[in-house]
C-alpha positions as MATLAB code, in Angstrom:
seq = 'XXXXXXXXXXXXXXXXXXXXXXXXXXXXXXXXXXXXXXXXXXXXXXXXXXXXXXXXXXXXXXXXXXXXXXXXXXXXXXXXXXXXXXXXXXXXXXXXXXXXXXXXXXXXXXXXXXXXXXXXXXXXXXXXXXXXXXXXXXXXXXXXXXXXXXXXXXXXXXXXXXXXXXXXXXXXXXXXXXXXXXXXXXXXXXXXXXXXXXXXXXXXXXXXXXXXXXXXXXXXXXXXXXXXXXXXXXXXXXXXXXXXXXXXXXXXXXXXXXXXXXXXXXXXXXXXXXXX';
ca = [
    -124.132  100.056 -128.860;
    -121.833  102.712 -127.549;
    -119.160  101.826 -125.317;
    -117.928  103.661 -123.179;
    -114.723  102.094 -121.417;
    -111.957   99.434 -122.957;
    -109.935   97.531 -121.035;
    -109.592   93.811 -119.366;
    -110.950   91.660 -116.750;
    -108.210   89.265 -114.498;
    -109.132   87.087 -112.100;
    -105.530   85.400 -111.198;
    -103.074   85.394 -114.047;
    -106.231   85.585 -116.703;
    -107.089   88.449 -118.768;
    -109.667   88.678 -120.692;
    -109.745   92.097 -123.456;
    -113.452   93.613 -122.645;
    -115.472   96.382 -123.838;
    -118.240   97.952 -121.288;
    -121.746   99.648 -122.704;
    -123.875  100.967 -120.568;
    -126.645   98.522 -120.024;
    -129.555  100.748 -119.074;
    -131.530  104.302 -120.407;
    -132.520  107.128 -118.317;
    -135.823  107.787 -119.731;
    -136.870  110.797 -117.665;
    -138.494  113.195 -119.788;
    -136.249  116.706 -119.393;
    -138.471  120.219 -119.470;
    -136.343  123.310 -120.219;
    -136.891  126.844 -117.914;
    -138.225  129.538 -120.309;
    -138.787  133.065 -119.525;
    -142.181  133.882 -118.795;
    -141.826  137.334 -120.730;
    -140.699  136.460 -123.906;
    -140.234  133.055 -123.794;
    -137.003  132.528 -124.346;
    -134.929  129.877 -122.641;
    -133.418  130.366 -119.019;
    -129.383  130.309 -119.178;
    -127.284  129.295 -116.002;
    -124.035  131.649 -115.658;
    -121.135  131.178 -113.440;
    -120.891  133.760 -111.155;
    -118.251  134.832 -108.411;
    -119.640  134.850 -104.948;
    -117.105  137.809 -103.817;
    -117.114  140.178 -107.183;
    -120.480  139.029 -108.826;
    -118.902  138.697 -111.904;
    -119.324  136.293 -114.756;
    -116.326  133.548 -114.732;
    -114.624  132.266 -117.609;
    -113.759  128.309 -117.795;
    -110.646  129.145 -118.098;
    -110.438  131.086 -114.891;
    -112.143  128.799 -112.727;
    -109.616  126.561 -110.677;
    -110.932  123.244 -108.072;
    -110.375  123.089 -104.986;
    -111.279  121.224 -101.799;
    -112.965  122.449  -99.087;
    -112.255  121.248  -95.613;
    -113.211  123.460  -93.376;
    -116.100  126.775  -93.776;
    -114.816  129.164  -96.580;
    -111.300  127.472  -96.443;
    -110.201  125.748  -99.623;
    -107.018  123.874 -100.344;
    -106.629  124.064 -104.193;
    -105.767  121.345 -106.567;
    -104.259  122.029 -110.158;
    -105.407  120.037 -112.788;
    -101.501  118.350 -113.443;
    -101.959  117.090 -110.394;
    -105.140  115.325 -110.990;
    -104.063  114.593 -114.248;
    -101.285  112.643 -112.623;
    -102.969  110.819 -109.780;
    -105.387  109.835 -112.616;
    -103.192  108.040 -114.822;
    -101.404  106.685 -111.775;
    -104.343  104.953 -111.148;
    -105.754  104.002 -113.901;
    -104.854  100.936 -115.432;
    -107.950   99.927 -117.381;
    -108.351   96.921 -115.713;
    -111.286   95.458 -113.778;
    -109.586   93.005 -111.083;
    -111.112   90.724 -109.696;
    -110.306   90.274 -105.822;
    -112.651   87.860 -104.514;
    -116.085   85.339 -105.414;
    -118.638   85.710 -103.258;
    -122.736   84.704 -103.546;
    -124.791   87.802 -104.543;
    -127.197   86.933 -101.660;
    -124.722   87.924  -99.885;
    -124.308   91.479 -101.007;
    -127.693   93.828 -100.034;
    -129.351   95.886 -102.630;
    -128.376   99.111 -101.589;
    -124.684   98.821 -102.539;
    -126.000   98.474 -106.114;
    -125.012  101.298 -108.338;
    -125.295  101.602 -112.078;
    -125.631   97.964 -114.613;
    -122.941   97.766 -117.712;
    -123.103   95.023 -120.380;
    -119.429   93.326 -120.504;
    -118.888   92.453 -123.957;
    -115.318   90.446 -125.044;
    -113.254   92.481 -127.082;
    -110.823   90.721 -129.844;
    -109.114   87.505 -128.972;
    -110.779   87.597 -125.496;
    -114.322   85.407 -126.622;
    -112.794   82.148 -125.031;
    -111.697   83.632 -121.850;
    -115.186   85.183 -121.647;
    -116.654   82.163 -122.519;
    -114.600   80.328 -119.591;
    -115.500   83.175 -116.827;
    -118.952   83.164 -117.858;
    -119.099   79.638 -117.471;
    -117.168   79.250 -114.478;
    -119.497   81.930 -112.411;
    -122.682   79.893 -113.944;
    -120.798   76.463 -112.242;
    -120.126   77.903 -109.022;
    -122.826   80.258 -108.420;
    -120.737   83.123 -107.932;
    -120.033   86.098 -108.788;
    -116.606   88.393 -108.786;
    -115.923   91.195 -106.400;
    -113.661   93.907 -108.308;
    -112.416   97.042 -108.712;
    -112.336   99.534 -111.279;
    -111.689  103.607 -112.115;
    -114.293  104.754 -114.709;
    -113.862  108.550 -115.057;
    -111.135  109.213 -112.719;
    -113.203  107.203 -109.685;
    -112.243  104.398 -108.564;
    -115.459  102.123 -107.901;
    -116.413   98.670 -106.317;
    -118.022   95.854 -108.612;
    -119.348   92.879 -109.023;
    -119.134   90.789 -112.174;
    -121.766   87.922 -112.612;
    -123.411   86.280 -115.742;
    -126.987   87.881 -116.857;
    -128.815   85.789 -120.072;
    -126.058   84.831 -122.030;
    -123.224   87.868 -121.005;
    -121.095   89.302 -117.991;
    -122.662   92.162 -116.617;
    -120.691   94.728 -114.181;
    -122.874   96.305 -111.420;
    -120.913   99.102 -109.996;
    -121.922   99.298 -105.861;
    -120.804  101.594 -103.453;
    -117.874  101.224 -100.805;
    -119.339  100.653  -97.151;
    -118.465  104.071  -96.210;
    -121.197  105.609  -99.228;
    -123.696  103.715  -97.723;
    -125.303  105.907  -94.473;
    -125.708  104.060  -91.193;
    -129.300  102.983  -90.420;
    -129.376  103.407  -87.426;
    -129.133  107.737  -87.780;
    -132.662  107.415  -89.379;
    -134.796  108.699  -86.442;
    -138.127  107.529  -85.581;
    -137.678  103.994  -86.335;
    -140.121  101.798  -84.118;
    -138.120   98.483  -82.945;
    -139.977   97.362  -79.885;
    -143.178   97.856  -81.280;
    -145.483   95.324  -80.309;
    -147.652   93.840  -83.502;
    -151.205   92.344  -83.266;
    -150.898   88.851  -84.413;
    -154.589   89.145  -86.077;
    -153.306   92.389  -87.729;
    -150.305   90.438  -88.239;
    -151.805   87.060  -90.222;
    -153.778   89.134  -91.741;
    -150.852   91.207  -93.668;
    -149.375   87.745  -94.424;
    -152.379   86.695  -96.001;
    -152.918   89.748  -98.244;
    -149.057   89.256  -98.824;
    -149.702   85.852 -100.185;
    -152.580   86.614 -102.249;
    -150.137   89.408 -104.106;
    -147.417   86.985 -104.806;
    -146.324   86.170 -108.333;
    -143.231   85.616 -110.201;
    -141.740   88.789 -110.953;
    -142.384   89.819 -114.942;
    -140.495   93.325 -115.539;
    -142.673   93.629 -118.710;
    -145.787   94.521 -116.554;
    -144.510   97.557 -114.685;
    -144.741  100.607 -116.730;
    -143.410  104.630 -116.120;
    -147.334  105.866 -116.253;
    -146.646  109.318 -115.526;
    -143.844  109.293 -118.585;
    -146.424  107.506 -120.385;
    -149.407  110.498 -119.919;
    -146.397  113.297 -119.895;
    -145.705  112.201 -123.559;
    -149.156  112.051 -124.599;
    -149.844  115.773 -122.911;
    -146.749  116.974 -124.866;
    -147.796  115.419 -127.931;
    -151.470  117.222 -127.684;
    -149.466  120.531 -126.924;
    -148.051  119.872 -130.058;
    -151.182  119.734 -132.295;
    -153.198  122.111 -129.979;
    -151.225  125.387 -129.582;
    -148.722  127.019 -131.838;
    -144.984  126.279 -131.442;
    -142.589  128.554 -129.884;
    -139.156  129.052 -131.825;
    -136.442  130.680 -129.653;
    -133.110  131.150 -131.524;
    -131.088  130.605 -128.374;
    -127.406  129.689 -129.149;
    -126.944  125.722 -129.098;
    -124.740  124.203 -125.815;
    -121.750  122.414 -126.507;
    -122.247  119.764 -126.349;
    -104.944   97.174 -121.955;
    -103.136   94.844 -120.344;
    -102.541   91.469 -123.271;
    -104.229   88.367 -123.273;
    -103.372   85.458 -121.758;
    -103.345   82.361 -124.529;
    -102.968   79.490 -122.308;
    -105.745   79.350 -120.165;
    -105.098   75.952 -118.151;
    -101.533   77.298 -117.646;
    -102.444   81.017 -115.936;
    -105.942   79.390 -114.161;
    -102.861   76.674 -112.678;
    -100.402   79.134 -111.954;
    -103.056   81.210 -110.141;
    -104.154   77.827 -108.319;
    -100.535   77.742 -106.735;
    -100.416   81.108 -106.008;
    -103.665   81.408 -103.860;
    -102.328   78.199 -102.217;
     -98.869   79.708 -101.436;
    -101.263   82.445  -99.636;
    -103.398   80.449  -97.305;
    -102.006   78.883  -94.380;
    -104.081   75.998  -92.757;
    -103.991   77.161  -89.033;
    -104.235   80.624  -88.926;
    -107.016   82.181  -87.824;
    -109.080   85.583  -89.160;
    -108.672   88.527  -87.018;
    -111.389   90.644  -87.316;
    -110.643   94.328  -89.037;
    -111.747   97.027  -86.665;
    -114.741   98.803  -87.807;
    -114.023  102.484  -88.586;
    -116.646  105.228  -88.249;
];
């Protein structure tokens, strides 16, 4: 299995050496453009909006845009910087919460965690711990120069990183217009939908659901296949951590003080001011 990031987990003075794969497949079945004329694939160009020219990579620059048509521009040594600035390969863990708590639509992408060398008893203790508990890990972590909010919790037998999105990704509900919330429901109408509700209720099996329309896409390809002559184009091809900790019961104690040293018994939680 590929993977695609190295690095470490900590949760207190603990780090645990980790390698991340991506833990599911886009299967989406990609059709190509082709020219109705000749039939020869469809290309994409860059193209200046102000001398309709064709632009080079090497001429093309980023910038930002905040405001209409008015760009501030960023140079890629300054990216470069504020990337490795950033990025320590290390998923930290901030906080455990219960992943009741956290609603489905901060839910990202899945990655498998997988311990890399000399880490497989600190996985082994983090796995078990979150199994104990009932937890899971609230972190943070930059994959490809973004920084992104995760979870960590224990899937079958491994530690699986969800990636979820920060509070201010996630679009307010209440701009979705036409939402009915003093609508008055029948309560025959009502019992009724419960019932039908309850007849439909099963444990959830992912094996039964299928992609049909993948499913009959393939099979119409593969018929294409047999059915009509093949069309050959001869279109140019597109380019295509931090060390382990060996004394466990020393850094999980030494992070025991430390969140101790941090909490004082009196004081009281003042809530953080919502921002729009």
């Amino acid at each position: 299995m590929h993977t695609v990031w190295k690095g470490s987990i900590s949760f207190g003075l603990v780090n645990i050496p980790v390698k991340l794969h991506t833990a599911t497949d886009n299967k989406d079945i990609k059709l190509r453009q082709l020219h109705k004329e000749c039939m020869k694939p469809i290309s994409y160009k860059k193209v200046c909006e102000g001398c309709s020219e064709e632009v080079k990579p090497e001429d093309i620059v980023r910038a930002y845009e905040y405001s209409k048509n008015k760009f501030v521009v960023l140079d890629e040594e300054e990216l470069e910087k504020l990337r490795k600035e950033n990025e320590d390969k290390a998923v930290q863990i901030i906080d455990f919460v219960k992943l009741e708590e956290i609603d489905p639509i901060y839910f990202e992408k899945s990655y498998f965690l997988a311990p890399d060398s000399g880490g497989s008893k600190a996985y082994s203790l983090l796995r078990k711990a979150l199994e104990e508990s009932g937890k899971i890990g609230v972190a943070k972590i930059i994959i490809r120069a973004k920084e992104q909010l995760a979870v960590v919790r224990v899937y079958k037998e491994l530690l699986v990183m969800e990636t979820i999105h920060f509070p201010d990704e996630v679009r307010k509900a209440s701009d979705v217009p036409n939402i009915p919330l003093d609508q008055t429901v029948v309560q025959k109408e009502l019992e009724t939908a419960l019932l039908l509700v309850d007849q439909l209720t099963t444990e959830f099996n992912p094996e039964k659901y299928t992609d049909d329309y993948r499913t009959a896409l393939m099979e119409l390809i593969e018929e294409k296949k047999v059915s009509s002559p093949p069309i050959e184009t001869d279109s140019k091809q597109q380019p295509a951590a931090a060390s382990n900790v060996t004394d466990l019961m020393a850094a999980l104690q030494a992070s025991l003080d430390k969140t101790k040293k941090k909490k004082t018994p009196a004081r009281k939680r003042t809530p953080k001011a919502k921002t729009s």
